[in-house]
C-alpha positions, 0 to 999 in steps of 0.5 A: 500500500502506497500513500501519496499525497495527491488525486492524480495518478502518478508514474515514476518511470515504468510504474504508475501509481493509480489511485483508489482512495484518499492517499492510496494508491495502487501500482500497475505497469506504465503501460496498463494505465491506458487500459486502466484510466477508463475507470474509476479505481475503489479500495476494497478491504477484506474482512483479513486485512486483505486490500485490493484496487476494484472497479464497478461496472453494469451490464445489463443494469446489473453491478459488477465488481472486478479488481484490477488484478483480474482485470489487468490479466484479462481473467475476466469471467474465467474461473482462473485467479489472479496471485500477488506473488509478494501478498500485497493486493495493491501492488498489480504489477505484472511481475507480481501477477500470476494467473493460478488455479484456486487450488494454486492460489489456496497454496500461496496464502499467508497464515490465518491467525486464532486462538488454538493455532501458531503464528505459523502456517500449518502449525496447531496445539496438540496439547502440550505440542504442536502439530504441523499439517499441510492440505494437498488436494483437499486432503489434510495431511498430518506432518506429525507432533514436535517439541517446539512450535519452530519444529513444526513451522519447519516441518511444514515449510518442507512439505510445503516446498515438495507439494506446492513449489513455487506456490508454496507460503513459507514460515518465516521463522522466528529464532 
């Protein structure tokens, strides 16, 4: 997220910053702006924090949101979703794009943070230990049970890179 203090898209060589509310801005190549400027740009904020570029339009007199991810990659109506490779939903550059699968998309998804769970993706309580567990192909797999919470974190990185590759959401480990 980008906080500028003016109304007006702004390009700083290939990069034009494209704006979606007050003093925010979303990033997208130089050469998608004449593409982009036909609408009118909106903050979406997830219910996770999660914050988007979106843009509304109104076929046949129904309301139609379409983030500008999709709508840089051309996704359209298409089952296929757009990846902010680094996680940051404002930054729609097409080096930080990818088209991906749900299930692809699901891979590359930061941790979800409650109560019984770790800071850790994958990681869980099990009673005085952790538990580490990856899905692959809607099915859960149990990683095993370790001492430590970092145990786990690690047991689930390394699945994650066998299964997911490239997709796959590593732990940053706190030592």
């Amino acid at each position: 997220m980008y906080e500028l203090f003016w109304d007006e898209p702004y390009k700083i060589e290939r990069v034009t910053f494209v704006p979606v509310g007050k003093n925010l801005y979303a990033e997208i190549d130089a050469e998608d702006w004449e593409k982009a400027k036909e609408h009118k740009w909106y903050l979406l904020r997830k219910k996770n924090g999660d914050t988007y570029a979106q843009m509304f339009t109104y076929p046949g007199g129904k309301q139609k949101a379409t983030t500008l991810h999709r709508f840089i990659l051309d996704l359209g109506d298409s089952k296929l979703q757009g990846d902010h490779i680094n996680h940051c939903g404002l930054d729609n550059r097409k080096s930080n794009l990818r088209v991906v699968s749900h299930t692809q998309n699901l891979q590359n998804q930061r941790p979800r943070r409650s109560g019984k769970y770790s800071s850790y993706k994958g990681v869980c309580r099990a009673r005085e230990k952790w538990e580490a567990r990856i899905c692959v192909f809607k099915k859960k797999v149990r990683l095993g049970v370790f001492e430590t919470e970092i145990e786990a974190a690690q047991a689930y990185n390394e699945a994650a890179i066998k299964y997911f590759g490239d997709f796959a959401c590593l732990n940053e480990i706190k030592i």
